[in-house]
Structures are given as C-alpha cells and as structure tokens.
C-alpha positions in Angstrom: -89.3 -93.3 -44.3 -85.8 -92.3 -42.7 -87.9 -91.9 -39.3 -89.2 -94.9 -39.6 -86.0 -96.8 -40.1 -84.4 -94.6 -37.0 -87.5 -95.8 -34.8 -86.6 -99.4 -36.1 -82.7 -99.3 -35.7 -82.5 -97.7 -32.1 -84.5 -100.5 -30.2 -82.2 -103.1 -32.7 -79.3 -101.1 -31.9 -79.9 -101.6 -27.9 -80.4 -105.0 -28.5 -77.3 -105.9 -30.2 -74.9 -103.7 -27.4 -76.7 -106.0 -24.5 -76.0 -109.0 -27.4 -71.9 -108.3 -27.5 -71.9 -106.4 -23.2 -73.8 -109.4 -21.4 -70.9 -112.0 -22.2 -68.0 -109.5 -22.1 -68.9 -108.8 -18.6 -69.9 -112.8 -17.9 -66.1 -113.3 -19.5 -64.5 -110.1 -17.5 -65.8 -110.6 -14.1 -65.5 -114.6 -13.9 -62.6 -115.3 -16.5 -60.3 -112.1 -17.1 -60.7 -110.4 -13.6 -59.6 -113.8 -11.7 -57.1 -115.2 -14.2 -54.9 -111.7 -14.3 -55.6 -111.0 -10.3 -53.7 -114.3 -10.2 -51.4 -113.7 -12.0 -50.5 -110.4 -11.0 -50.4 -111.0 -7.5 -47.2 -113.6 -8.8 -45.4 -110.2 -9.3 -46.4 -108.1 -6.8 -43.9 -107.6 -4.1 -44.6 -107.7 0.2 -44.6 -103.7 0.0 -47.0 -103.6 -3.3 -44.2 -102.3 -5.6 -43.5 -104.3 -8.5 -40.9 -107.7 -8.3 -40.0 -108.9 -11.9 -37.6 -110.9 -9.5 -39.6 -114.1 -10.0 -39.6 -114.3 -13.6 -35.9 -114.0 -13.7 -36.1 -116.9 -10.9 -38.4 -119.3 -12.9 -37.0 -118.7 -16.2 -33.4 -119.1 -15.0 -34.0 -122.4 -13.8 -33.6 -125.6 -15.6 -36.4 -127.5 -14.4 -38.9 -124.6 -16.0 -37.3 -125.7 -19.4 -37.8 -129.4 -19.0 -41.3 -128.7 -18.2 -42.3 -126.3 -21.2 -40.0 -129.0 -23.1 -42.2 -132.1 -22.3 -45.1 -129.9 -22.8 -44.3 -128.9 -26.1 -42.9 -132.7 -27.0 -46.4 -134.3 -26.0 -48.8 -131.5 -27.3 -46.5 -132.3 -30.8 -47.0 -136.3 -30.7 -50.5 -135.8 -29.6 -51.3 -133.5 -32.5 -49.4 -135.4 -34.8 -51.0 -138.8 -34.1 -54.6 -137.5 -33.7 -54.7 -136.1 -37.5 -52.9 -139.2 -38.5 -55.1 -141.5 -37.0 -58.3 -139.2 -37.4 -58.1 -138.7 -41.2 -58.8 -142.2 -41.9 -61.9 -141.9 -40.3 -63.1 -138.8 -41.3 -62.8 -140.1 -44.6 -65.4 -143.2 -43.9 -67.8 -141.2 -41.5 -68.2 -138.3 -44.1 -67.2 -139.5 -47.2 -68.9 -142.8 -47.7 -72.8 -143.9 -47.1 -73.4 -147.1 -44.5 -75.8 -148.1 -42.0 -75.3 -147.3 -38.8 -72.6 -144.0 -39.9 -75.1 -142.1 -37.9 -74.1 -144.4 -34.9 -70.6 -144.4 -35.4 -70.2 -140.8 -35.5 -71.6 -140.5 -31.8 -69.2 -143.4 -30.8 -66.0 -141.4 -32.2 -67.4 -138.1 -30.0 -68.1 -139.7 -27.0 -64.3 -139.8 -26.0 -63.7 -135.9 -26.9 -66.6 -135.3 -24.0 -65.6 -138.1 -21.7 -64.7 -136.3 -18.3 -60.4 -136.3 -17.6 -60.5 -138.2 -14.6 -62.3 -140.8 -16.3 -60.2 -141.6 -19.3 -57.1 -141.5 -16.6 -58.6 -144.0 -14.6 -59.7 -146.2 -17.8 -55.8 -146.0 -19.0 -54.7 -146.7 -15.6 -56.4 -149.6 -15.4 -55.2 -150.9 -19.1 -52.1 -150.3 -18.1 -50.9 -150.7 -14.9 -49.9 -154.5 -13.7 -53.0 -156.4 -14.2 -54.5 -154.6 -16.8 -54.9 -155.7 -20.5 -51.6 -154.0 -21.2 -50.3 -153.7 -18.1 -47.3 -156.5 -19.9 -45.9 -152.9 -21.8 -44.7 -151.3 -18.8 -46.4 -148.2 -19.9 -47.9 -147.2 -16.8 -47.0 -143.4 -16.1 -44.8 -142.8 -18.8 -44.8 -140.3 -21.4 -46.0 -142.8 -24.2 -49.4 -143.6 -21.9 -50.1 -139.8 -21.4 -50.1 -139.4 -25.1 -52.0 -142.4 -25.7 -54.7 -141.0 -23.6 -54.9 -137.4 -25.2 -55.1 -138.9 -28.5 -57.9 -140.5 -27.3 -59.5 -137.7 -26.3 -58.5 -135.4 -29.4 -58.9 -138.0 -32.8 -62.9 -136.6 -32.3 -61.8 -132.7 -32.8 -59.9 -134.1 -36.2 -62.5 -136.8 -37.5 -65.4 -133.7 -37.0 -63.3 -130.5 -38.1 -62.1 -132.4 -41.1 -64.7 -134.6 -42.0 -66.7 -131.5 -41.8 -65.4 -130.2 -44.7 -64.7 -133.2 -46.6 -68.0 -134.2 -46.7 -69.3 -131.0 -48.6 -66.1 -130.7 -50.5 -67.0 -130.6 -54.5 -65.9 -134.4 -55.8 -65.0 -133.4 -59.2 -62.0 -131.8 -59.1 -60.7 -135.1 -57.8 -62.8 -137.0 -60.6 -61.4 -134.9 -63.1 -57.6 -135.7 -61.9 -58.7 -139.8 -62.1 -60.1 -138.8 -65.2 -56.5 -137.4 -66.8 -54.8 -140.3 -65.6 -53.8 -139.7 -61.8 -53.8 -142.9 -59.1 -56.0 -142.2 -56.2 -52.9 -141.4 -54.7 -51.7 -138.9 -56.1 -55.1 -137.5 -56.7 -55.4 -137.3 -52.9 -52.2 -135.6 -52.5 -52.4 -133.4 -55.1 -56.0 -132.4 -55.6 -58.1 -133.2 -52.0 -55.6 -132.5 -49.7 -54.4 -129.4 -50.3 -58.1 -128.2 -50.4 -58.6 -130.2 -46.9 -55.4 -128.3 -45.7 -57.1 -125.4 -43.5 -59.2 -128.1 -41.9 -56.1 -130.2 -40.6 -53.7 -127.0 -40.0 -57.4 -125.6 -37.8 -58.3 -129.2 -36.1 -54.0 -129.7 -35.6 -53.5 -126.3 -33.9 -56.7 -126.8 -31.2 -55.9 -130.1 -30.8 -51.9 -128.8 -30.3 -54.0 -126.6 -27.4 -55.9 -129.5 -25.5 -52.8 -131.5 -25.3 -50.9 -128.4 -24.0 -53.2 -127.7 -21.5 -54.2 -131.2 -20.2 -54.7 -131.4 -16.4 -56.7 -134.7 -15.2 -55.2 -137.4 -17.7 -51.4 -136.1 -16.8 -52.4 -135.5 -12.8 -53.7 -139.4 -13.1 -51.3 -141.2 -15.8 -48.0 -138.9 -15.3 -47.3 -140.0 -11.7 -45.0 -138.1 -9.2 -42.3 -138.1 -11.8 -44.5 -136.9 -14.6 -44.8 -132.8 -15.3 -46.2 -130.1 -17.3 -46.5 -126.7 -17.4 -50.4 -127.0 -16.3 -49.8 -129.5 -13.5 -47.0 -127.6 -12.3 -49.2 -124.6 -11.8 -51.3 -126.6 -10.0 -48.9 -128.0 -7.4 -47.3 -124.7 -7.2 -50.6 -122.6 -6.3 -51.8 -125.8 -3.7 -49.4 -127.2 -2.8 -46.5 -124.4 -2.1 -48.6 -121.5 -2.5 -46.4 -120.1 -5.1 -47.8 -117.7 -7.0 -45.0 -116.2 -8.3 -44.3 -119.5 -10.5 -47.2 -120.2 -11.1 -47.9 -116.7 -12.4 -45.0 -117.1 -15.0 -45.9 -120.5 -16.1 -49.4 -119.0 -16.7 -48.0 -116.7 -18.7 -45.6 -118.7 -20.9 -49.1 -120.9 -21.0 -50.8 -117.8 -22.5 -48.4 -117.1 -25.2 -48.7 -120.6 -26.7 -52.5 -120.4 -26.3 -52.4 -117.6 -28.1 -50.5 -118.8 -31.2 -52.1 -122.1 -31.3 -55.6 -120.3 -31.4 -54.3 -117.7 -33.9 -53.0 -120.4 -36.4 -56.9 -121.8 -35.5 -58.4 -118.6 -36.6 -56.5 -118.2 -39.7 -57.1 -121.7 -40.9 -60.5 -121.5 -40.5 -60.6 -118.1 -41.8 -59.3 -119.8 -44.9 -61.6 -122.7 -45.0 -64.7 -120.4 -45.0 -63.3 -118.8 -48.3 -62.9 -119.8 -51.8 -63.9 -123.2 -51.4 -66.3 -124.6 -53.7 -69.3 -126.6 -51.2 -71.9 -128.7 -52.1 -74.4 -130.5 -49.7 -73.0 -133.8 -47.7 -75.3 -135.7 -49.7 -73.9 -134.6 -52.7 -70.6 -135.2 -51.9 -70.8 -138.6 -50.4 -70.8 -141.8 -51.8 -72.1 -145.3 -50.9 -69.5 -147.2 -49.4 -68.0 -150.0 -51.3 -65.8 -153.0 -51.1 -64.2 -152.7 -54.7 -62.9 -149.3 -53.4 -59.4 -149.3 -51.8 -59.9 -146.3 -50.3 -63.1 -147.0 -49.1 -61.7 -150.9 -47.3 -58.4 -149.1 -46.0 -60.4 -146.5 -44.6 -62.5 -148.9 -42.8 -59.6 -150.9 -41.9 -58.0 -148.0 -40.4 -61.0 -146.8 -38.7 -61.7 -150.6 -36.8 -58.1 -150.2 -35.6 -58.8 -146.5 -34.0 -62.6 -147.3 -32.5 -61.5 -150.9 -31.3 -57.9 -150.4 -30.1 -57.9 -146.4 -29.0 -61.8 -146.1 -28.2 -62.9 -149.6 -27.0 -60.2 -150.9 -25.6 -59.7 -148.9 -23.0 -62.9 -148.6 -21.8 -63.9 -152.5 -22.4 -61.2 -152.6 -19.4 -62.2 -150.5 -17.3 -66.1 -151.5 -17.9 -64.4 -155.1 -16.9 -62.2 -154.1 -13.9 -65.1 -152.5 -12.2 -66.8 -155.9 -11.7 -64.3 -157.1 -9.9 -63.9 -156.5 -6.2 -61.7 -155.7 -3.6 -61.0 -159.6 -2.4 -60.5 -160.5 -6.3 -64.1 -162.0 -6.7 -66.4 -160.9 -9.7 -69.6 -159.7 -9.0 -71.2 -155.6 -8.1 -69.3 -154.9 -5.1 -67.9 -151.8 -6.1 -71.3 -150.4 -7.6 -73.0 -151.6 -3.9 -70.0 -149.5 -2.6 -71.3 -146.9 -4.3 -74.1 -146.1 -1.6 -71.3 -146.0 1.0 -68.5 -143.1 1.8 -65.5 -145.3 1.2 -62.8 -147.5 3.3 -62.1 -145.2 6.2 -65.2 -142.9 5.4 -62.8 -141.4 2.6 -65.4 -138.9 1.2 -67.5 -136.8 2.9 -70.6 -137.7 0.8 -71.9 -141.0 -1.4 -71.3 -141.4 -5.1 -74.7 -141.4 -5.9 -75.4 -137.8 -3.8 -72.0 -136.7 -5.5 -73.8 -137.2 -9.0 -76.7 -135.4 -8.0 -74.7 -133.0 -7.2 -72.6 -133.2 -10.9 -76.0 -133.1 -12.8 -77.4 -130.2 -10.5 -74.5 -127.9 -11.6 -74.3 -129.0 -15.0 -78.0 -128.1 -15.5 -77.1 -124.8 -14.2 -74.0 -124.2 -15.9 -75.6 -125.6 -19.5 -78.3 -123.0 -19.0 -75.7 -120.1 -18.3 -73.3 -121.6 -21.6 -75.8 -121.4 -23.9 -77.6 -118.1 -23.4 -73.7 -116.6 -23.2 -72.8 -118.6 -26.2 -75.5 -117.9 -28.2 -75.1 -114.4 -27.9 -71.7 -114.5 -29.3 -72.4 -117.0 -31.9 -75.2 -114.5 -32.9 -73.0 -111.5 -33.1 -69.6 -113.1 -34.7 -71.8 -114.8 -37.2 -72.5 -111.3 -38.5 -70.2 -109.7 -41.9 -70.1 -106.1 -40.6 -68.8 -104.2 -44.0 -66.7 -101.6 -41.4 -63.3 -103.0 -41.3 -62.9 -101.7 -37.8 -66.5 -103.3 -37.0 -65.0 -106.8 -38.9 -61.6 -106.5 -36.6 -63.8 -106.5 -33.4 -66.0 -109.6 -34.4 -63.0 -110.9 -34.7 -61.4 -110.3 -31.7 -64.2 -111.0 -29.9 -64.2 -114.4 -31.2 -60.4 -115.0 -30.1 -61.3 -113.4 -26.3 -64.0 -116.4 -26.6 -62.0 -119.0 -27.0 -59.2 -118.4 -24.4 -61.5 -120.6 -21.9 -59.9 -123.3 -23.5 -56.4 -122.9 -23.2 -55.9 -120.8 -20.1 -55.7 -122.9 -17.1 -58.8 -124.0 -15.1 -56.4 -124.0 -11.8 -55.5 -120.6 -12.6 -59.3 -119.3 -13.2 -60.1 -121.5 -9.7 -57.4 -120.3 -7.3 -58.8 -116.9 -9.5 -62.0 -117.3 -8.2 -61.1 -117.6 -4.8 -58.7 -114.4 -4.7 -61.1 -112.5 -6.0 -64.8 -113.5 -5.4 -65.3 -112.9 -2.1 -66.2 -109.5 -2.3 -67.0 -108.5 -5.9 -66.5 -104.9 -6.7 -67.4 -104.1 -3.3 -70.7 -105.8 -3.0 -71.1 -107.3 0.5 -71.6 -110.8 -0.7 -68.9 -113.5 -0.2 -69.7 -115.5 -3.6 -67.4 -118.0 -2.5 -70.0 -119.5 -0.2 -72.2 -119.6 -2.8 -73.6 -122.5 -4.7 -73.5 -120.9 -8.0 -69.5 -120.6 -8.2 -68.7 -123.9 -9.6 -71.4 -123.9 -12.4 -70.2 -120.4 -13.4 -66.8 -121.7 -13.2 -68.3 -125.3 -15.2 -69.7 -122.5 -17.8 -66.9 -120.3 -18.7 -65.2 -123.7 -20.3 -68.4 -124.5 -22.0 -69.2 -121.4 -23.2 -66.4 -121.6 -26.2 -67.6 -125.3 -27.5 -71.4 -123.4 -27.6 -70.0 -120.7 -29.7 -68.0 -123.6 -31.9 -70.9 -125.7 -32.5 -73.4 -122.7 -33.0 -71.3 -120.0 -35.3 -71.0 -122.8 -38.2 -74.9 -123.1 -38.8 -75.3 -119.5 -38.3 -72.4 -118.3 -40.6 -74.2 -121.0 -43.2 -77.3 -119.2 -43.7 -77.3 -116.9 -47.1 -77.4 -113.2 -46.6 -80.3 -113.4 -48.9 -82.8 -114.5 -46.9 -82.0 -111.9 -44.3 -82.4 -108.9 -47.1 -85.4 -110.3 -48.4 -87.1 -110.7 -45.1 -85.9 -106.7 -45.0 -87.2 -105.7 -47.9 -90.5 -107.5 -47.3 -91.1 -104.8 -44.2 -89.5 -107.0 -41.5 -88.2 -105.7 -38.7 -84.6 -106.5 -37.6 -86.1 -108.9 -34.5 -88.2 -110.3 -36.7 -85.7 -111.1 -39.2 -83.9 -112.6 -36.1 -86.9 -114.3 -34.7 -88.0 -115.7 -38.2 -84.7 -116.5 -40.5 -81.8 -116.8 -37.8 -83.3 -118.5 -34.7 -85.3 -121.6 -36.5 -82.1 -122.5 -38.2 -80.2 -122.1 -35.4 -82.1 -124.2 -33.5 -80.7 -127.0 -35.4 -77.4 -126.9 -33.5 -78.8 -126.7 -30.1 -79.4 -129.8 -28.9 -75.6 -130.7 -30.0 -74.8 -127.6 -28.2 -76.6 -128.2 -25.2 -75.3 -132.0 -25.1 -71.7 -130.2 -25.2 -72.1 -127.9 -22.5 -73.9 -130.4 -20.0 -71.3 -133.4 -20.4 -68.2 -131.0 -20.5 -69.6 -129.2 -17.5 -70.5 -132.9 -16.1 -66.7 -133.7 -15.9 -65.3 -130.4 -15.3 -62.1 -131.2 -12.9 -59.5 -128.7 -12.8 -62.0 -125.4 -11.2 -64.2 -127.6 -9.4 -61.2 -129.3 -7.6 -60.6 -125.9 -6.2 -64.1 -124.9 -5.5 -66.0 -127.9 -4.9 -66.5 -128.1 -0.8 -66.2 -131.6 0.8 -69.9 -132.0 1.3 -71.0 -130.8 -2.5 -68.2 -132.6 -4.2 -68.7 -133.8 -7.7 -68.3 -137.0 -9.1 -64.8 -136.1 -10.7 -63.6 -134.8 -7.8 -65.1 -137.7 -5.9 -63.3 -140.1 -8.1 -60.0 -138.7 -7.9 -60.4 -138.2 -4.2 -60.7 -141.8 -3.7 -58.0 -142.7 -6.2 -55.7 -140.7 -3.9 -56.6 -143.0 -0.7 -55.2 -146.1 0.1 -57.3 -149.5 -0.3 -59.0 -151.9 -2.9 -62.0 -151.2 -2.1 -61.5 -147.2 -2.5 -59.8 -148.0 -5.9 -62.9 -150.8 -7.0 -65.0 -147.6 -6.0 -63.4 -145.0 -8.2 -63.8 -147.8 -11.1 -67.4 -147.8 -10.7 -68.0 -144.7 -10.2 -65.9 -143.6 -13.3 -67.9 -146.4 -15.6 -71.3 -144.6 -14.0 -70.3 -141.1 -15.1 -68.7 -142.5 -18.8 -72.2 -144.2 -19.2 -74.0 -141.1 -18.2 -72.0 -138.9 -20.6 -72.4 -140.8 -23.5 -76.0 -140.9 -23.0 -76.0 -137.2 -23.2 -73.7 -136.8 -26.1 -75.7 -140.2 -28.0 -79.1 -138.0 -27.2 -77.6 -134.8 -28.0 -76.6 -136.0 -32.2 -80.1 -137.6 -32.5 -81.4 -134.0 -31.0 -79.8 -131.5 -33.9 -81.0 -133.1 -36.8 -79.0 -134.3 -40.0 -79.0 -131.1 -42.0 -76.7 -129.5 -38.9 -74.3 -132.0 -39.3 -71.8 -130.5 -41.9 -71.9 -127.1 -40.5 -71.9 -128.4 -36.3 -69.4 -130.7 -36.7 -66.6 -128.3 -38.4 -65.8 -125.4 -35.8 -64.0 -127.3 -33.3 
C-alpha cells in the first residue's frame, strides 16, 4: 500500500512543481527581470559603482512631492466615490430579483474592461467645448480625471461587494428588524460590518487602479496634469531619465504593496467566519413598497445613466459628426484611410486585426499561466511554511497590476534583446507585445478563477481519494469541470483587457503593427478634425467590440459562477 501511494505521489508531485515553476519563470523572465533591470540601471553610476545620488535628487525636490501628493489625492477621491456610488448598486444587482438583472450586470462591467484610451477620448469629448458638459469647464482638471476612474472602478466595488452580499445569510438582519431596529440602523449595525472586508478589499484595489492610471490621466490631465505613473513615462521617453524614473517606480512599489496587502487581508477575512448561503437564497424579489429596494434603484439609474451612459451616448454621438460639421459616417469611411497627412503608418481596420491577433495570443498565454496559479493557491496546504508560500505566491501574482506598464515596456526593451545569452533579439519579435498584453491579464485570470476553485468542499476531493482515485483524476474529475464555470468570464477578461492594453504596447508596438489604442492616441496627438473625427470612430469601434466580448463572456460562465467570479477583484 505505501508503494503504491509513493508510485502515485511522485508523478503528482512533478506535476504540481511544473504547476507553481511554469508561471514563476513566465513572471521572472518577462515581469521581475525587466521591471528591476530598469530600475536598477536608475542607480547605477557611468563607472558601474553604485549612485544613491539620484534618490537624494528626486526626493529632495518639490515637484516629486506634488506629484505623489495628487497621486495620493485622486487615488483617495476615486476610491472614496467608487464605493459610495457602487454600494447602491451592488445592493440591487445582488440583493433583489428583476428582469433583465442578468443584463444589467454586464452593463456595469463593461466600463471596468473598457480600454484607457477609450474612456479618455469619451470624457474628452463630454467635456471639452462642445461636448455635453463642455459648459462645466472641466476639461483637464483634476475633478474630470476622477470622474473618469470612477467610471472605470464602481464595477470592481458593485462585483467584489455584491459578491458577498448576495450569499450573505439575511437573518441576522431579519432578526435586528424583528427586535425593533429601522432598516437603518439594521444596515449599519448588523449588514455592514459583515460587508466590511468586502469594501475595505474592493476600496484598497480600487485605491491601486487609480494610483496607477496611465491612459485616462495621459488623455484628460493635459500638459499641466501629473502623476507619479505619467511622470515615469515622460521621464523614461521623453528625457531618458532613468534615474527618476527608477525612484518614482519605487515609491510606486511601496504603495502597491500596501494597497495589495490591505487587499489580501480583507479578503483573507471575508473567506472566514462568515455564514454563506446560495445567491438564491439570499436574494429577494425586488419591490416597490421597499425603500431600500426604490432608493437603490434610484441610486443605481443615476450611476448607469449619468457615469456609464452618459459619457459614452457622447461619444457614440460625436463620432457621427464630421470634420466640416455635417452629420453623417465620415469618420467611420475614414477609417479605411491612414489619416490627414498619412498620420499612421497603417488603417484602423488592419490596426484592429492587429489588436484581436495579439489578444488571441496573449488570452491563450493568461489563462494557461493563470490557471496554474489559481490551481495551486486554491489549495489549504496544512504546513504553515507550505500556507506562507501560497500566499506569497498569490501577492507576487498580483503585482502586474500596480507596477507600471511603462516601466515593464521600457523593461522589455533593456533587457530582451538577448535573453540569458540566447542569440535571439526578442525585441523583433511578434510575440513581445502579447507576452507583454498577458503579464496584466494574467492577475484578473487568477481573480476570477481562485474564487470558484477555493468554493469547492474539501469533501469531494477526499471522497474521490478514498474511492481509489488518483490525484489527476481527482483534478481531472472534481476541480476542472467546476472550474470550467469561470472560464469563459476569465477568458472574456483576459481578451478585452489585453484588447486595450496601452501603456507596454505604446512602447513596443512598431509603426506598421500598431494597435488600435495606440492608433487612437496617435491620431489624437496630430493636428486636424478629421484626425480627431477618426480617433472618435475608431474608439466607439473598439468600445463596441469590447463590450461584445465581456456581454458574451457573462452569458459563457453560467449563473452558478456568479457569486464566487464576481468577488475576487
């Protein structure tokens, strides 16, 4: 018997070290390896001795203070408005029953997917003169920019929280109405300290997004607008100074890293000690004899028609009209063409081949990388030392998403052109920008897989065991048909957040393979109305494109995912 359970574990052994070393080395060689080249040539002096001169340089001076300072300030209002604004709706898309809840839900995620350059040039155009709201003067100011990212981020709270809401045992909160309590104060006192991990999880990643934001700040801030991440990027491009850049990267890092460890903890609390029960369970029919249930609703027109609507209604409506003023399809005829002044070097419609082309690529290389580590952090190890390393290989994970992308692209460049002494310049090849496009996908794989996978009772696994089932079969049988439910979401994740990937592929995208982001901030850059009608067109094409994908993408995983894919943002 102990022979035959060696000749079982060794080939499951094997397979679980190539599980946890085939994404370690996918992370080191095209995430760690560029990022900290990059960095560390920022403090390497002329004669390869060590200069700590520059840090003394950037931190000394006033203007690196004003930047962290408005990055801080609008990663604060952005968090603090996206959980205000998203609990609202969380409460009617996962507490209450309706037709058409199903349909709403995809509406509310579409933004969160919705490339950068596209949201910048659908705020632009609602706000600059002309625009719907051009008469508020808010065009490049700090109150547009966080208009924007809240846009972007109310998804990550509506899912994260509505998550857990929606399985969250109702009688607690029954029993509080029941001794006397308002629905007021049985909210504040009873539901929302159990929602608590959920909001302090959903407010710290969101706190990271809007710390880290590159297209909608690059597109709404202006020339007068700056962040820590946008400073980076005109640093490395257009100074070639990596010394700053190599400390702002690392001031980045450390509030990346608290923001994701306040993340981990809260959702480290949210898997324990809470009492669950099924969505269906939970939820209730909506009704109009509820105040909650009408404010809610009220709340929630206000945030899908003024923040999620709106802004795209315009630009939808600005890209009908054309250069000479006239209303009609002259920008999307433009489309065919390479600009006023041939200002691309390729079409719109061959740059969209190209986006889907690497997409496709880089969704195929997300989810095999991302399933592996869902896989093996979904696993309890009872070594402590085995649970600390699940752990921190859950953290490394998610560092994608806060590091920046014109750090890992410059990165790339530094350092890929000949890997580890291979004689291959991977810099020429095609396969850089989806590998690039992956490494930020890879994270939102692990987020939408690990919740189903984590869900599945321990039970089923031991009794597959002691049935005579091998370890792979127990895999094959229990953990892969279940997890199966979350792939289509996580597919649809990787594909559109890989479809409007901006800040590596700006840096690694040549002229003549250019994506449609970088096509359509290219021709924002250049000079004329029919450039500009252009980008308009082109950015309504790749918003319509990507909310296919996400609208396919929740009809693909199936309604017994949703509780457990929509919570692990």
């Amino acid at each position: 018997m102990t022979r035959a359970r060696a000749a079982v574990s060794a080939p499951s052994a094997v397979w679980w070290g190539v599980a946890v070393l085939l994404p370690l080395a996918f992370l080191g060689v095209f995430f760690a390896w560029p990022a900290v080249t990059l960095v560390a040539r920022g403090f390497l002096a002329e004669g390869g001795g060590v200069d700590l001169g520059g840090l003394r340089d950037v931190l000394g001076n006033p203007r690196t203070w004003r930047l962290v300072g408005t990055t801080l300030a609008q990663a604060t209002a952005g968090s603090a408005a996206s959980v205000l604004l998203g609990l609202p709706v969380a409460y009617l898309l996962y507490r209450t029953r309706f037709p058409g809840r199903g349909l709403l839900r995809g509406l509310v995620t579409v933004p969160f997917v919705l490339p950068t350059v596209v949201v910048g040039v659908a705020f632009r155009a609602l706000f600059q003169t002309g625009g719907l709201l051009g008469w508020a003067h808010l065009d490049g100011t700090f109150v547009a920019v966080v208009v924007a990212l809240v846009f972007f981020n109310v998804s990550v709270v509506v899912r994260t929280v509505g998550g857990l809401w929606e399985r969250l045992d109702p009688r607690a909160e029954q029993a509080a109405r029941a001794l006397g309590a308002s629905p007021a104060r049985a909210f504040r006192t009873v539901t929302l300290p159990a929602l608590s991990p959920a909001l302090a999880s959903a407010a710290a990643v969101v706190f990271l997004f809007c710390a880290t934001a590159f297209g909608v700040v690059l597109v709404l801030g202006g020339l007068g607008y700056g962040t820590v991440e946008t400073e980076i990027y005109r640093r490395t491009t257009q100074f070639l100074d990596l010394r700053t850049a190599a400390v702002l990267s690392i001031l980045q890092l450390l509030v990346v890293t608290l923001a994701l460890w306040v993340a981990g903890r809260a959702r480290a609390r949210r898997e324990r000690a809470l009492h669950l029960e099924h969505e269906d369970v939970a939820a209730h029919r909506w009704s109009v004899r509820s105040v909650p249930d009408v404010a809610a609703a009220v709340a929630t027109s206000v945030v899908v028609g003024g923040l999620v609507v709106l802004p795209l209604a315009g630009l939808v409506g600005r890209s009908f009209r054309g250069p000479d003023g006239a209303w009609g399809l002259a920008n999307y005829r433009a489309l065919g063409t390479t600009g006023g002044r041939n200002a691309l070097a390729v079409t719109v419609w061959e740059a969209l081949a190209n986006s889907v082309r690497t997409a496709l690529v880089a969704t195929v290389i997300a989810v095999v990388v991302g399933g592996l580590v869902a896989l093996v952090v979904s696993r309890r190890p009872r070594a402590r030392v085995a649970r600390r390393a699940v752990g921190l290989l859950d953290a490394v994970v998610m560092l994608p998403l806060g590091v920046s992308a014109v750090t890992v692209g410059f990165g790339f460049l530094i350092t890929l052109d000949r890997p580890l002494g291979l004689d291959v310049d991977l810099r020429t090849s095609g396969l850089l920008v989806p590998i690039a496009q992956a490494v930020v996908a890879v994270p939102l794989v692990v987020r939408t897989v690990l919740p189903v996978l984590r869900a599945i009772d321990p039970r089923l696994r031991q009794a597959a065991s002691v049935l005579g089932a091998a370890p792979g079969r127990v895999l094959r049988d229990v953990d892969l048909p279940i997890a199966l439910r979350s792939l289509g979401l996580a597919i649809g994740f990787a594909f559109a957040v890989s479809l409007g990937e901006f800040g590596a592929t700006a840096f690694l995208a040549r002229p003549d393979s250019a994506t449609l982001p970088v096509v359509i901030f290219r021709l924002i850059g250049r000079p004329g109305a029919e450039n500009y009608g252009m980008a308009l067109a082109a950015s309504v094409v790749l918003a319509v494109l990507t909310a296919v994908v996400m609208m396919l993408a929740e009809r693909l995983r199936g309604d017994r995912a949703s509780g457990a894919a929509g919570g692990e943002f």
